[in-house]
N, C-alpha and C positions, 0 to 999 in steps of 0.2 A: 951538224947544226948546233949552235949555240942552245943552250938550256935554259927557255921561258924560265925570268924571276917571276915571282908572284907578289902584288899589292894586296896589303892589309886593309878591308874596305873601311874600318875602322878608323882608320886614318894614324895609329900609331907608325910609329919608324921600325922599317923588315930587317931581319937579320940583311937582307943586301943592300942596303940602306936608301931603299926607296921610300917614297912622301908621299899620298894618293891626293890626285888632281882635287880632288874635292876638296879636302881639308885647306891646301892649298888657297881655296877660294873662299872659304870661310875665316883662314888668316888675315888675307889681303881686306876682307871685308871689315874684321873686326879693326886692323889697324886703322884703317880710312875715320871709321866711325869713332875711334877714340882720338885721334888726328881732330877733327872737325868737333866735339865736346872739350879736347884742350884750345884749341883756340875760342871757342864763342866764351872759354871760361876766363881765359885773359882777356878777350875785350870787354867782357862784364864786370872782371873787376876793375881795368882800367876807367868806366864810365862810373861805375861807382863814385873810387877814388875821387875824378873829378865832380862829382855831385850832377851827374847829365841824368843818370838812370840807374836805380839800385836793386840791387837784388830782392828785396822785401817787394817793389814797385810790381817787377817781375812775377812773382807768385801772387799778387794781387790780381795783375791785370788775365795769369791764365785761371784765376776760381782757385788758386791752393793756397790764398793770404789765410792763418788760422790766428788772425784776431779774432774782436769783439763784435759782439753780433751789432747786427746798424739794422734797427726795426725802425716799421714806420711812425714816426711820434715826432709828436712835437717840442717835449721835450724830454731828452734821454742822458744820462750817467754814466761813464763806464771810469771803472775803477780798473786800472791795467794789470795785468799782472809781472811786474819789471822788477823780483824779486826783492832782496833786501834795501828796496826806496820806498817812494811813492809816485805815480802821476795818475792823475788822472781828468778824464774831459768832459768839459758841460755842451750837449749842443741845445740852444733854445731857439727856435726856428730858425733865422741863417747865420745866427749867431754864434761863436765858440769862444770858451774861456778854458785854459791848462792850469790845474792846479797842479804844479812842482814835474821836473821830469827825473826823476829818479838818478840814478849814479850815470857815469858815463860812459859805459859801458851799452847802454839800454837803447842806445837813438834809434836802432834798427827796429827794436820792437815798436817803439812810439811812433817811427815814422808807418811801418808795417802799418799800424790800426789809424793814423790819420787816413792813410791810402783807402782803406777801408769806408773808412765814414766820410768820405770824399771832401774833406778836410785840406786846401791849403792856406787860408787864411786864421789867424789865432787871434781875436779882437782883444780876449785878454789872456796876459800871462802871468800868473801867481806864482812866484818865490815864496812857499811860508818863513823859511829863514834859511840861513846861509849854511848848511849843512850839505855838504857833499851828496849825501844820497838824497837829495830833494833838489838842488838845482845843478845836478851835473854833467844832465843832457841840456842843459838851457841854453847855451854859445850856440849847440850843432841847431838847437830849433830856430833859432833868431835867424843863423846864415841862412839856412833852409828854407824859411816858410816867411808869410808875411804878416809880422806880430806887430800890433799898432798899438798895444800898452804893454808897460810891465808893475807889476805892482809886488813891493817889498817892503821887511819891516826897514824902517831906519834905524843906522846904527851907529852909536857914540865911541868914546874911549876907550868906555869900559867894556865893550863887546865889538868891539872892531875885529874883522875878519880879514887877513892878510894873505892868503889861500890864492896861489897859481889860477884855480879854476874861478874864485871870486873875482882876480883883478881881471882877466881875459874875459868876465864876463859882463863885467863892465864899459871894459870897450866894445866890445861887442853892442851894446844898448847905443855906447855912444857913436860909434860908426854907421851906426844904420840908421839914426834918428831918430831910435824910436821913444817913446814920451815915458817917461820915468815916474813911477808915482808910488809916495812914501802911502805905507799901511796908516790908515787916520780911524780909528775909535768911530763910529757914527756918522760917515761915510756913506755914500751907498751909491749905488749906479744900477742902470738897466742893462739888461742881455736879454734879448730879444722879448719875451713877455715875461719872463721871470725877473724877480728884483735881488741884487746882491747887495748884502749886508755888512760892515767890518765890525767886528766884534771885538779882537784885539789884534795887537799887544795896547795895552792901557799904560803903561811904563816900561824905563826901562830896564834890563835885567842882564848880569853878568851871564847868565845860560841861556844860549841862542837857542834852546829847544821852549821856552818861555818867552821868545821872540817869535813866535809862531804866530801867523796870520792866523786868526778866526773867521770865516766866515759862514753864513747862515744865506741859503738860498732858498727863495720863498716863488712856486710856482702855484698861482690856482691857493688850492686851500691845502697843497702838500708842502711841505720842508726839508730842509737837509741842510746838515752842519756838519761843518768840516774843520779840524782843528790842528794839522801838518803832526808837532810832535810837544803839544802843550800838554804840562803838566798840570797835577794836582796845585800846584800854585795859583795859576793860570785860573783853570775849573774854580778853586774859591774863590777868587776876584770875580767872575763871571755869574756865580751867584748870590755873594753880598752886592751884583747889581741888580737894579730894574728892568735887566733883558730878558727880552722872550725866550729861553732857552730850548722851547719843545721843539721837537724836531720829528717827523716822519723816520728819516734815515740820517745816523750817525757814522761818521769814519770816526773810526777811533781814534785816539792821540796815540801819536808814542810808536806805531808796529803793534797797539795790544800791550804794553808791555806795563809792568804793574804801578809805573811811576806817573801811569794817570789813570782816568774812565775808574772814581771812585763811588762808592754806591749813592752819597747826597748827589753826585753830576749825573749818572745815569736817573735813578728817580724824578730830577726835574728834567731832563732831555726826554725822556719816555717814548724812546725809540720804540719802534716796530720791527726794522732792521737796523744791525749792526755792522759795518764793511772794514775789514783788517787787513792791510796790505805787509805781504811779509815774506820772504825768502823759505823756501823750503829748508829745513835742518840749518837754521841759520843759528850764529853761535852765540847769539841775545836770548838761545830760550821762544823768542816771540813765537805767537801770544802766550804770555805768563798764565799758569793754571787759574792764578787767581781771580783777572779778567774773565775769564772763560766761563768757569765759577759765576761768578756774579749776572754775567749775561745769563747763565741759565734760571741763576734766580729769578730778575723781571720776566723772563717768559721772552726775550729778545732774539731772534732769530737771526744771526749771524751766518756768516761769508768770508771766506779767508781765501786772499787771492793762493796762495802756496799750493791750497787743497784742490779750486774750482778753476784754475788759469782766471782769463778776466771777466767781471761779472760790469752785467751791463742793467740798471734800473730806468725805467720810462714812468712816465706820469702826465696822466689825462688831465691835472689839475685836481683831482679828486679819491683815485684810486693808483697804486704804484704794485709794479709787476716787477720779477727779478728771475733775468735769467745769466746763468756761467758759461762757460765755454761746450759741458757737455751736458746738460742736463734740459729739460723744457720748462716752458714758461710755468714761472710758480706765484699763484696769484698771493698776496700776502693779504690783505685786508680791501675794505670796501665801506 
């Protein structure tokens, strides 16, 4: 009689170079399952690709989107966190306005957190100025979603922008229709009960970061100014004017960075909160010590998206709440 080999129950390979039935079936199984996760991964990217269905959309629709929180309010702020750019979104009741979408790199995050805040329509869209890291998801939002203004500074001879992502994004405005509207000084329009304000550019300026849109959103008896990447320039123009400059919550200019948010523009802005949108270990330094410094002088309570992912600000008209990505609601004043 032949001499029974023996199976390793283990499933390793026997000196007689048998397999055990099991392992076996635990192979064929794993193969199948990585079979069936390589293809759902090509056709997800393939739907991407074509803009049908994205993977951001995906983790939204099963509960694992890790935007910005969407509380119940009427009106609410979130400051993204899309690292060394800026965007961010106003909703006021069925209203939305995008200030700048960051570099472009970032569309996946921005589209992630529209998904979120159940956001396809953008009534406005603010360009502060023509700077790569502020409007260089702006092409991918236009084809994407349905944006029915755009608003930017105008720009002359002296500060013309000849930029790949500039001229594309221009067609882009003009392909789709959508209505173009130069930054005007004194300006204003409504978003749903809130009123937006233009505050600058007031001239024009060889430094497109002094080409920055200002605005000033005024909800109820709370405020919030927003200034893309205006300088110290910019800030004394704004107060050898007769504008209201207080503000509930200030973005910073600039990333934080020391070439604005000097102590005469914070003492008349007399924030409560401060919000700094900024890349982690980014190689600007931002926010410069010396901002940070002075924030803690007024007693301003600041937010750095780098630190907190994206912080979301709500306002009853009267009282303004602030929470981040991991922290609870922190009531700031009353």
């Amino acid at each position: 009689m032949a001499e029974k080999k023996s199976i390793y129950k283990n499933g390793k390979r026997n000196p007689n170079g048998y397999y055990s039935t099991k392992n076996r079936r635990k192979e064929r199984a794993a193969l199948i399952i990585a079979a069936i996760l390589i293809c759902f991964s090509v056709v997800m990217s393939c739907l991407d690709r074509a803009g049908i269905f994205t993977w951001s959309e995906l983790n939204s629709s099963m509960g694992m989107a890790d935007g910005p929180v969407n509380p119940d309010s009427n009106f609410s702020v979130y400051f993204l966190d899309v690292g060394q750019g800026d965007c961010t979104i106003i909703k006021s009741n069925d209203s939305v306005m995008m200030i700048d979408t960051s570099t472009n790199n970032r569309i996946d995050d921005i589209s992630e957190a529209l998904m979120t805040l159940s956001v396809d329509t953008i009534d406005y869209l603010v360009i502060t100025h023509q700077h790569d890291d502020h409007m260089g998801s702006a092409t991918a939002i236009i084809e994407k979603y349905n944006v029915k203004n755009v608003i930017m500074p105008k720009l002359t001879e002296i500060n013309m922008v000849t930029t790949y992502n500039y001229e594309v994004l221009l067609k882009a405005i003009a392909n789709n229709k959508i209505n173009a509207i130069p930054a005007t000084v004194g300006e204003s329009f409504s978003l749903g009960d809130a009123t937006v304000n233009v505050l600058s550019p007031v001239e024009q300026d060889e430094n497109l970061n002094n080409m920055s849109v200002v605005l000033k959103v005024v909800y109820g008896e709370t405020s919030f100014l927003f200034q893309g990447d205006a300088e110290k320039t910019i800030e004394k123009q704004l107060l050898s004017s007769d504008l209201d400059l207080s503000a509930d919550v200030l973005k910073l200019g600039h990333h934080g960075s020391n070439t604005s948010s000097t102590d005469k523009y914070l003492q008349a802005v007399k924030p409560q909160v401060a919000v700094i949108s900024c890349g982690a270990d980014n190689s600007y330094g931002h926010p410069h010590r010396e901002v940070i410094d002075r924030l803690k002088k007024y007693n301003i309570d600041f937010f750095i998206t780098a630190q907190t992912g994206d912080i979301t600000i709500t306002s009853d008209g009267k009282n303004i709440d602030v929470k981040t990505q991991n922290e609870e609601w922190l009531p700031i004043y009353e």
